[in-house]
N, C-alpha and C positions, 0 to 999 in steps of 0.2 A: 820258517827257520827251525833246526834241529838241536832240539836240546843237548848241549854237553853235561856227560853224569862225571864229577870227579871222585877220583879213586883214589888218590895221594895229590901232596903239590903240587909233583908231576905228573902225574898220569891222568888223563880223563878218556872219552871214548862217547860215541854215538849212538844209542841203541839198535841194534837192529829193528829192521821190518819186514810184516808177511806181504804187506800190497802200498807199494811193488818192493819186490823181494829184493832185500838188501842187508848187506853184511853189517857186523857191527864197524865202526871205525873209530881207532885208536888216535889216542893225541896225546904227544909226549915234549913236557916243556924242556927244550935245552936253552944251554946261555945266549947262542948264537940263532939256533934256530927252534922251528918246533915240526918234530918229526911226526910223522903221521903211517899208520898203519891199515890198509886199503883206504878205499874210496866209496868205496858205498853204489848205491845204484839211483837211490832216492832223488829225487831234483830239490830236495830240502837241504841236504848236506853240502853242496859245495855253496851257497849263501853262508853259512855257518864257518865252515873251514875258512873261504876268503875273508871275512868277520877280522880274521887274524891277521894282527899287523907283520910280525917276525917273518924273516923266510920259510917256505914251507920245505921239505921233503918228502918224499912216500916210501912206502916200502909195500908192495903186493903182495899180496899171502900166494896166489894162484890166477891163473886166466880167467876163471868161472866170472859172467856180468855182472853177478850181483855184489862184486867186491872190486871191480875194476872200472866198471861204465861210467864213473864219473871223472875216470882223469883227466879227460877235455878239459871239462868244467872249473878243473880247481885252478891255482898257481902256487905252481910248481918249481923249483930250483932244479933240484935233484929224483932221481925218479930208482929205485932199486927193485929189481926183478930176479925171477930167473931162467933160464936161458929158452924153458916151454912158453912162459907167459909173453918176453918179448916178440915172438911170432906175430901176438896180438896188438900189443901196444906198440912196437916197432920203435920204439925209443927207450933210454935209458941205460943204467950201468945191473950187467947181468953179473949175478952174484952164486958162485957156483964153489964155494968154500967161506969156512968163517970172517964174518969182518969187523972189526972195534972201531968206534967214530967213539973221539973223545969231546962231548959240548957241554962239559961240565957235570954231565952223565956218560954214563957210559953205555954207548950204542950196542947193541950183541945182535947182530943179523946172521941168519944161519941158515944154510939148505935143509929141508925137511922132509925127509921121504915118509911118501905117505897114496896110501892104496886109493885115495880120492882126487888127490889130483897131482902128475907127475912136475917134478920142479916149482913142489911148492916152498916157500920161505916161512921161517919165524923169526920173532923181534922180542930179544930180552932186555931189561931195564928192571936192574936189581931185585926186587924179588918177585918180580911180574913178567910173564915170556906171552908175550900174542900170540895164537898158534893158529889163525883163521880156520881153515875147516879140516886140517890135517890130520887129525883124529880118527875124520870119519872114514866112513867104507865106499866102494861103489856098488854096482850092481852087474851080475851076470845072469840072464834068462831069468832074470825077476827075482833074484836072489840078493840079499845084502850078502857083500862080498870081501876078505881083504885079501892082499898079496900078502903071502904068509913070509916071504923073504924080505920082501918091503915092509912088513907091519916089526920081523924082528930089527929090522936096520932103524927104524923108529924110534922104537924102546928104549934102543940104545943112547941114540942122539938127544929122547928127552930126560933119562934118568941123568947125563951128563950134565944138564943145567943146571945153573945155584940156582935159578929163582923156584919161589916156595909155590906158587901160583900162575897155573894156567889158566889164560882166557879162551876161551872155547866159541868161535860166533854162531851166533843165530841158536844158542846152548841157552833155555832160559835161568839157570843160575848164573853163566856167561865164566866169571869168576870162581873157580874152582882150586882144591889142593893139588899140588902134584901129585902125592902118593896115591888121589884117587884115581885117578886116569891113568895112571900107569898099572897100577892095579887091576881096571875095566881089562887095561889092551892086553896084563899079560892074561887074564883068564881066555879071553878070544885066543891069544896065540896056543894056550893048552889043547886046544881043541883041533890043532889040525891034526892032519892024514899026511903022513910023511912022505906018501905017494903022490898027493894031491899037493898043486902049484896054490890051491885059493881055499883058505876056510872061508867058508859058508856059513852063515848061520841063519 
């Protein structure tokens, strides 16, 4: 079974892991239900999750296994995506603009562009936004890579959020300031070639 680390009343989460590679996952107490943020890949995490008597929901950060491969596993009510990751899962409500779920919290699910993985989702809850890997970069001819159009449209989307606190997975501080990561992306964003569609770095 998979230790829950809590963060707040409501908030707790999963640690990640390198073997077998798995995302951190989030768990968010509401009245009615308890909201969950990926799934993890681990065969430890869904013992854990089902642990839990309340309705579940999810919310996928991205298609990538090592944050989705356990939705078989868990139960499940409600399943939120977006419209790249459903391809994969082939079930669920694809979410392709902002949406507020009121359970005594208040839900903030939001598209997330981001050069790592296309139609990925975030999940805010007051001063805490789960960003699963949407941060990060990809790769071109063995290059770390971002979409410089895609990384400004980011920027954007997360300086707009109140919360104070990005979770970052598989990140080992995990829990991070806002102002630092936005700080990291725009220094990356300084650095493109106006010519060029990808900074490199």
């Amino acid at each position: 079974m998979a230790d829950i680390i809590k963060i707040t009343d409501r908030i707790s989460y999963i640690k990640a892991t390198e073997k077998p590679l798995s995302a951190d996952v989030g768990i968010i107490e509401g009245d009615e239900s308890v909201w969950i943020f990926d799934v993890g890949a681990d065969e430890s995490v869904p013992i854990s999750l089902n642990k839990i008597s309340k309705p579940k929901n999810a919310v996928i950060s991205h298609f990538h296994p090592d944050h989705m491969r356990n939705l078989e596993h868990v139960d499940l009510n409600e399943i939120y995506l977006g419209a790249n990751t459903f391809k994969y899962a082939k079930r669920g409500t694809v979410v392709d603009k902002d949406v507020f779920i009121d359970d005594g919290i208040t839900i903030h699910i939001f598209p997330l562009p981001s050069s790592h993985a296309k139609g990925s989702l975030g999940m805010e809850i007051g001063d805490y936004a789960f960003l699963g890997d949407a941060t990060y970069s990809t790769m071109k001819q063995g290059k770390v890579c971002y979409n410089a159009s895609v990384l400004k449209e980011e920027i954007a989307v997360l300086k707009n959020l109140s919360a104070k606190f990005f979770l970052i997975s598989h990140d080992e501080k995990f829990i991070r300031p806002k102002e630092e990561i936005i700080e990291e992306l725009e220094e990356i964003y300084k650095k493109r070639d106006p010519k060029e569609s990808y900074i490199c770095i």
